[in-house]
N, C-alpha and C positions, 0 to 999 in steps of 0.2 A: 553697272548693268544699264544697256541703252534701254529706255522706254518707248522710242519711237520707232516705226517701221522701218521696214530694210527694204533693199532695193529689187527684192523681189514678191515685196505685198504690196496691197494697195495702201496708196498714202491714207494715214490716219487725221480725221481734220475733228478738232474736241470743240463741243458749244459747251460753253464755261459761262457763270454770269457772278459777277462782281456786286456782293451783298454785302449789309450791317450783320457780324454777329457778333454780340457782348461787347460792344460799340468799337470796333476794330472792322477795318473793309477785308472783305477778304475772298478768291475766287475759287468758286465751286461747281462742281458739274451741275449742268441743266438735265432733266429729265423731260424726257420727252415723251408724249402721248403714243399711243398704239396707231395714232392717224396720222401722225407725223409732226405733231404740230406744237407750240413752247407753251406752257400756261405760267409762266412763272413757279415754276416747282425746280427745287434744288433738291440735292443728295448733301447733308451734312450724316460724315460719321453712321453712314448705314439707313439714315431713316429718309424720308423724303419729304421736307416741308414747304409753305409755301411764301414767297417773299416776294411781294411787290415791286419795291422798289430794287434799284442796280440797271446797273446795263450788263449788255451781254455781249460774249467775246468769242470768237472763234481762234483756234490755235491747229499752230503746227509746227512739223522743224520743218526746216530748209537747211541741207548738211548737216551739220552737228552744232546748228542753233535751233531756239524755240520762238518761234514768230508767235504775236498775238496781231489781231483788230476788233478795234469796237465797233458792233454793230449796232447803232442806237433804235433801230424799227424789229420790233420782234415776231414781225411776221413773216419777215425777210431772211431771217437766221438760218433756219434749215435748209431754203436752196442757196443760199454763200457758201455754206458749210459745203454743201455737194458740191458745186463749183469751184469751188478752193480743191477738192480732193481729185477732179478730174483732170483741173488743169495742173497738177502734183504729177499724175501719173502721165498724163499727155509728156509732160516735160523730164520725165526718168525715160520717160521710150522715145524723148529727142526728136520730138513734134515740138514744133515752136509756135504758140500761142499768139492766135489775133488780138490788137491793139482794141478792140472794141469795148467802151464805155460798160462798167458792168451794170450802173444806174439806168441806162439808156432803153430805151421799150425795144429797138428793133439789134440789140446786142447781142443776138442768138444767131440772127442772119447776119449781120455784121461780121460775126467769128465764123460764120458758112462761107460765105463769100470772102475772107480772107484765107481760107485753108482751102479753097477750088482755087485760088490764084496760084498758089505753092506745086499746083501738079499742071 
């Protein structure tokens, strides 16, 4: 059974973060606030606790692989996440994705101004 979206949903993009438990690393959904935002709370096994330390990881497929990246700024996590999932769906509807630095402050206009060149 595939787990990952089909070509007619929106691409699924998972924030995962990579904890200690019972001293084995291992990655777990992140939980995220009602505002949108990561406090270090995971989902082990139903409950939701909280763990400091790890990094945190966005995931997806690309075909019938499963991409991960670490995101080491966890303030950053939730718009990648969004941005990983638009530019998923940009590219199943065969829009081709500006070159623009995603780090970069003016990257939003950068991907504006490359996708008014394409018309």
């Amino acid at each position: 059974m595939k787990r990952h979206a089909s070509n007619t949903q929106t691409p699924r993009v998972n924030i995962l973060k990579k904890i200690k438990v019972d001293g084995a690393w291992k990655l777990l959904p992140a939980v995220l606030e009602p505002n949108g935002r990561l406090k270090d709370k995971v989902r082990i096994g139903g409950t939701v606790e909280i763990h400091s330390e790890g990094t945190y990881y966005i995931e997806w497929w690309e075909e019938s692989k499963r991409k991960r990246e670490a995101i080491p700024d966890r303030s950053r996590v939730p718009d990648l996440a969004n941005r990983k999932a638009l530019a998923l769906a940009a590219a199943r509807a065969g829009l081709e994705i500006g070159s623009a630095v995603v780090g970069s402050k003016n990257s939003s206009a950068r991907s504006g101004v490359n996708l008014l060149q394409r018309f």
